[in-house]
N, CA, C and O atoms as CSV, one atom per row, in Angstrom:
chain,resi,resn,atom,element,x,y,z
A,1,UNK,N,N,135.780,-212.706,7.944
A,1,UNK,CA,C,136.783,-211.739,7.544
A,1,UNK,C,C,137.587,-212.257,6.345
A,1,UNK,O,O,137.865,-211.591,5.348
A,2,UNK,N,N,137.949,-213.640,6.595
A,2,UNK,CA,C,138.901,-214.118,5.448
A,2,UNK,C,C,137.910,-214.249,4.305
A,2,UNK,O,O,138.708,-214.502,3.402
A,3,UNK,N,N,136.660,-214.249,3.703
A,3,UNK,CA,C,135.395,-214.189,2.906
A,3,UNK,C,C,135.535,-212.713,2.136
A,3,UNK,O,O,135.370,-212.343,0.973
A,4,UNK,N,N,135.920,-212.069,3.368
A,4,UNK,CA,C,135.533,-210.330,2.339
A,4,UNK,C,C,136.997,-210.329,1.507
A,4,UNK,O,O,137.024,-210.028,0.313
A,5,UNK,N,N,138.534,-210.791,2.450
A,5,UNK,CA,C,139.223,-210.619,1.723
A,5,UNK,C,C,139.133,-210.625,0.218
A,5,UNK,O,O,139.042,-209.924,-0.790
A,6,UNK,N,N,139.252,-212.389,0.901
A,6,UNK,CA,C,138.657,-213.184,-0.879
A,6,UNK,C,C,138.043,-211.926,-1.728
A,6,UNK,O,O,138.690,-211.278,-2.551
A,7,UNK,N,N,136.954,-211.747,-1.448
A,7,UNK,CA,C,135.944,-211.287,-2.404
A,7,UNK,C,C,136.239,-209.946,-2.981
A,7,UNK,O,O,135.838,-209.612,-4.096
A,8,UNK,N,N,137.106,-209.015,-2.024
A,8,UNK,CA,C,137.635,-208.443,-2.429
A,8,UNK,C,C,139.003,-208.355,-3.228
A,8,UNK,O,O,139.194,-207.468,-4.061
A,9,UNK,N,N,139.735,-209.110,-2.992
A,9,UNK,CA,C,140.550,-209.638,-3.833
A,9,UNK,C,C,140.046,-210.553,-5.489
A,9,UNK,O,O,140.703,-210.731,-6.514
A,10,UNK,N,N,139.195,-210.800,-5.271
A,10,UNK,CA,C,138.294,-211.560,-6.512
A,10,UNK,C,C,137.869,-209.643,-7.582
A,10,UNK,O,O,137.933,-209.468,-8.799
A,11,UNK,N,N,137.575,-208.846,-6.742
A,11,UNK,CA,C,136.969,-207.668,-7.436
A,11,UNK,C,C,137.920,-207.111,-8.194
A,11,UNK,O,O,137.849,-206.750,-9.369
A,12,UNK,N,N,138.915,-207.062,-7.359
A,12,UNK,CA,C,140.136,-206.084,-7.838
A,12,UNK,C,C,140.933,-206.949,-9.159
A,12,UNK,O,O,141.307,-206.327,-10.154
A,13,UNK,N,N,141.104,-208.219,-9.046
A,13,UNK,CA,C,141.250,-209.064,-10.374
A,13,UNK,C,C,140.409,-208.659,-11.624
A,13,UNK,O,O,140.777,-208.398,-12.769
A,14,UNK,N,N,139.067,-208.689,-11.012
A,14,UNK,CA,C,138.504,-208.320,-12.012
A,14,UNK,C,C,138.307,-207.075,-12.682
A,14,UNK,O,O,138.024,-207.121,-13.879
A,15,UNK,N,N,138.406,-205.989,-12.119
A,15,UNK,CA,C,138.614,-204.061,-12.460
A,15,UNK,C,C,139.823,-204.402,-13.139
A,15,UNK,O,O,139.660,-203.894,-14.249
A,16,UNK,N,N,141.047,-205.014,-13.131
A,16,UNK,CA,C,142.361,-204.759,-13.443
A,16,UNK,C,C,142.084,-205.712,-14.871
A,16,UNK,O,O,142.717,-205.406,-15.882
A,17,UNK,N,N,141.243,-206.722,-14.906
A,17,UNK,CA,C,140.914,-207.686,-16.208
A,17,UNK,C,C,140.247,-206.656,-17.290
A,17,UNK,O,O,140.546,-206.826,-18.472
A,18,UNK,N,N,139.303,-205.532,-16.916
A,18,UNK,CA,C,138.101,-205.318,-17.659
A,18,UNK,C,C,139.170,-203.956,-17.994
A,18,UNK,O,O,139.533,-203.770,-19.155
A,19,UNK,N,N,139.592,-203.110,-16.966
A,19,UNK,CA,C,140.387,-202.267,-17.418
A,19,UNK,C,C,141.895,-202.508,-18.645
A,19,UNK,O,O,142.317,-201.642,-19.411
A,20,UNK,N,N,142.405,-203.841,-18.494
A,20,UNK,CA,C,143.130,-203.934,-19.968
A,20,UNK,C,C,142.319,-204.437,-20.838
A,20,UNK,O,O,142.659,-204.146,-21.985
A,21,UNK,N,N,141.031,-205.315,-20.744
A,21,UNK,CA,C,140.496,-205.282,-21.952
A,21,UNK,C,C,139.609,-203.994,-22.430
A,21,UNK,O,O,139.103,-204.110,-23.546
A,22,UNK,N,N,139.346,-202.710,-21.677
A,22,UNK,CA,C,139.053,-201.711,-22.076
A,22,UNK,C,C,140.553,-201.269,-23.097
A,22,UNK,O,O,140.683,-201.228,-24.320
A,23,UNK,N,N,141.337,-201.044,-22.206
A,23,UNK,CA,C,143.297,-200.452,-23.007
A,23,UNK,C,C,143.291,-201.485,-24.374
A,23,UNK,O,O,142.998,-200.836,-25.378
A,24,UNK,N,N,143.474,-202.532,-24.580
A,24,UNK,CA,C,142.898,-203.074,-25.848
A,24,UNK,C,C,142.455,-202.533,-26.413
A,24,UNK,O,O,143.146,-201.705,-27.006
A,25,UNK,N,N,141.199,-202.554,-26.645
A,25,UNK,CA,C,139.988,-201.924,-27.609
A,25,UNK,C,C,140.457,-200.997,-27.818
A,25,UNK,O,O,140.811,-200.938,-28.995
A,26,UNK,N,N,140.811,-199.630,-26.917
A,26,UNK,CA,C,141.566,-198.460,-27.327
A,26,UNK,C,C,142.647,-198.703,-28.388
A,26,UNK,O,O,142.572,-198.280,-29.542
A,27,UNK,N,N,143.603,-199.384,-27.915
A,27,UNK,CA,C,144.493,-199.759,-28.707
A,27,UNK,C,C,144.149,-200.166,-30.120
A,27,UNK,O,O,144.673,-199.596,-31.077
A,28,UNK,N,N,143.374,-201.032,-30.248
A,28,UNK,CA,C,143.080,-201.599,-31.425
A,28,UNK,C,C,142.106,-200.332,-32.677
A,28,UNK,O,O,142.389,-199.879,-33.787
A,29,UNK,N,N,141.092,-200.187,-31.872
A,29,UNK,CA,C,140.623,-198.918,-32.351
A,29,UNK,C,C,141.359,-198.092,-33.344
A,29,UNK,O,O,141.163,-198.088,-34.559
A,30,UNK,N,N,142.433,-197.228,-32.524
A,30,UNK,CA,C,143.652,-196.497,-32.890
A,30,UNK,C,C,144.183,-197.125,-34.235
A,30,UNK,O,O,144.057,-196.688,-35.379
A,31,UNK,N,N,144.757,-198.171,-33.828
A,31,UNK,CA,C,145.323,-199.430,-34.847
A,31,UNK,C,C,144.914,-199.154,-36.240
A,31,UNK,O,O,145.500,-198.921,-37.297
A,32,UNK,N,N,143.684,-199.269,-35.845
A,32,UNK,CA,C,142.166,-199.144,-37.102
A,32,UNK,C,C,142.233,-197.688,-37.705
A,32,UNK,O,O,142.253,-197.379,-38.896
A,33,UNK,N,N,142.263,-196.911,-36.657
A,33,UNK,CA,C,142.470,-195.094,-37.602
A,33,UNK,C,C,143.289,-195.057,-38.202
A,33,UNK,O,O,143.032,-194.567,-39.301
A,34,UNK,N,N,144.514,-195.417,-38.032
A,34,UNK,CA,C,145.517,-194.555,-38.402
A,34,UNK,C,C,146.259,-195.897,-39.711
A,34,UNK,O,O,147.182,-195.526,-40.437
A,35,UNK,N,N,145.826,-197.058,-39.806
A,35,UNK,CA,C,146.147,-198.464,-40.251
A,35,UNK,C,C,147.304,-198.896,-39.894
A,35,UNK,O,O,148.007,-199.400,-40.770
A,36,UNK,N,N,147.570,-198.851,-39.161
A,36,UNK,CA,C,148.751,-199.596,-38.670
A,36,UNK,C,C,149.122,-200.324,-37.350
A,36,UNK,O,O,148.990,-199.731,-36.280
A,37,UNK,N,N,149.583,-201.594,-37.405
A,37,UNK,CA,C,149.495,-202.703,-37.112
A,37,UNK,C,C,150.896,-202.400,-35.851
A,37,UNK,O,O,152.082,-202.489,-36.170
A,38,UNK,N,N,150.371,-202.012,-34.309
A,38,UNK,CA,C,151.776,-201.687,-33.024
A,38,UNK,C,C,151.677,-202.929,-32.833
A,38,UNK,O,O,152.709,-203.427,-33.282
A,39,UNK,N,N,150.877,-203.879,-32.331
A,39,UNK,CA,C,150.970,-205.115,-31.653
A,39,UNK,C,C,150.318,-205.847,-32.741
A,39,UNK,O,O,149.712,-205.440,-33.732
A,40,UNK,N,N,150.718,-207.596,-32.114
A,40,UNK,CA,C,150.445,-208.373,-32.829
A,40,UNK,C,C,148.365,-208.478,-32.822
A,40,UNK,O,O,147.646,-207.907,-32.001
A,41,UNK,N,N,148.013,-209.133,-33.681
A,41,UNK,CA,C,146.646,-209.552,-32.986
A,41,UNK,C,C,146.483,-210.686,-31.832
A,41,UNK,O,O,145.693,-210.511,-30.904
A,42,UNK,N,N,147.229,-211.785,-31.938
A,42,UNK,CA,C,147.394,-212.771,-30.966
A,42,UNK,C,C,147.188,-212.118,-29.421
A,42,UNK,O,O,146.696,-212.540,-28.374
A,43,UNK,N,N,147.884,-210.760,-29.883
A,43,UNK,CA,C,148.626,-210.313,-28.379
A,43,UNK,C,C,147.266,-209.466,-27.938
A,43,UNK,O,O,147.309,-208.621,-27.043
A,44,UNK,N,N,146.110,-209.774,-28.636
A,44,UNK,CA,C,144.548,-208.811,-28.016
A,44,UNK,C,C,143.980,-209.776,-27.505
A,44,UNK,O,O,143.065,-209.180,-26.936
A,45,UNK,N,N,143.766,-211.291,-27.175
A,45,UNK,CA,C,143.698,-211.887,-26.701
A,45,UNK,C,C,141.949,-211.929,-26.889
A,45,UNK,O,O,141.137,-212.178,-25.997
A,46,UNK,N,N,141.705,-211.659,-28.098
A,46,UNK,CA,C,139.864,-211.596,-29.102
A,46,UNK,C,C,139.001,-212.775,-27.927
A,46,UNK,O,O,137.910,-212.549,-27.402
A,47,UNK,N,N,139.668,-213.761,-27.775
A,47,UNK,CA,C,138.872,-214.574,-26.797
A,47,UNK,C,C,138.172,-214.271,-25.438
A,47,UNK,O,O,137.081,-214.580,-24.959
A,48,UNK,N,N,139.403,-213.430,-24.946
A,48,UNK,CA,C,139.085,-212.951,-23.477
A,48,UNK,C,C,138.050,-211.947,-23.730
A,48,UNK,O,O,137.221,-211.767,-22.837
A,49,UNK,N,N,137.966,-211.219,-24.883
A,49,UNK,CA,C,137.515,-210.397,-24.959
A,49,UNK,C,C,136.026,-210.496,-24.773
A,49,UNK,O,O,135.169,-210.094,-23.985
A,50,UNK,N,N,136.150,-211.462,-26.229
A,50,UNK,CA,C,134.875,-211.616,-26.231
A,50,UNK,C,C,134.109,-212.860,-25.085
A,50,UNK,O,O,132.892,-212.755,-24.935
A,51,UNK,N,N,134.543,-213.525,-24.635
A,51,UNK,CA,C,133.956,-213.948,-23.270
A,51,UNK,C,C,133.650,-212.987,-22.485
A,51,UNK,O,O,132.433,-212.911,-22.321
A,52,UNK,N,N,134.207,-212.274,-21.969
A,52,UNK,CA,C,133.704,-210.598,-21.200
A,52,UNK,C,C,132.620,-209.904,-21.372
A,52,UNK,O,O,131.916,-209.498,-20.447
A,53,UNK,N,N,132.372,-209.687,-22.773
A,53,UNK,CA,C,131.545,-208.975,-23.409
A,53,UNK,C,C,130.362,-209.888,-23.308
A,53,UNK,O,O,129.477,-209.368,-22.628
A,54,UNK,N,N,130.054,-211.084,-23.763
A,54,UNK,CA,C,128.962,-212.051,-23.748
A,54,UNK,C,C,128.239,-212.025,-22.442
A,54,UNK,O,O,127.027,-212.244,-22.454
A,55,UNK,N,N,129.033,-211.707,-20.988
A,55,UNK,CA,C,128.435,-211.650,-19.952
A,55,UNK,C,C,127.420,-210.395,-19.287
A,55,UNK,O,O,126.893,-210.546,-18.185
């Protein structure tokens, strides 16, 4: 029982990870149409990103 928690708790980390690096990309996207710069770039966190994506 304490296994599924975990694992379920491991899932939901991860939906809530992939879902702001989806809100990102949106964000940035946007950024890109319209040229203008809401957030920093630091603050897209390009690393996480792209580790995500590689998998």
């Amino acid at each position: 029982m304490k296994y599924t928690a975990e694992l379920e708790k491991a899932i939901d980390q991860q939906e809530q990870t992939a879902t702001l690096c989806i809100e990102l990309q949106i964000l940035y996207l946007y950024e890109e149409c319209i040229g203008f710069n809401i957030i920093k770039p630091s603050l897209y966190g390009y690393d996480i990103l792209d580790s995500l994506s590689v998998r």
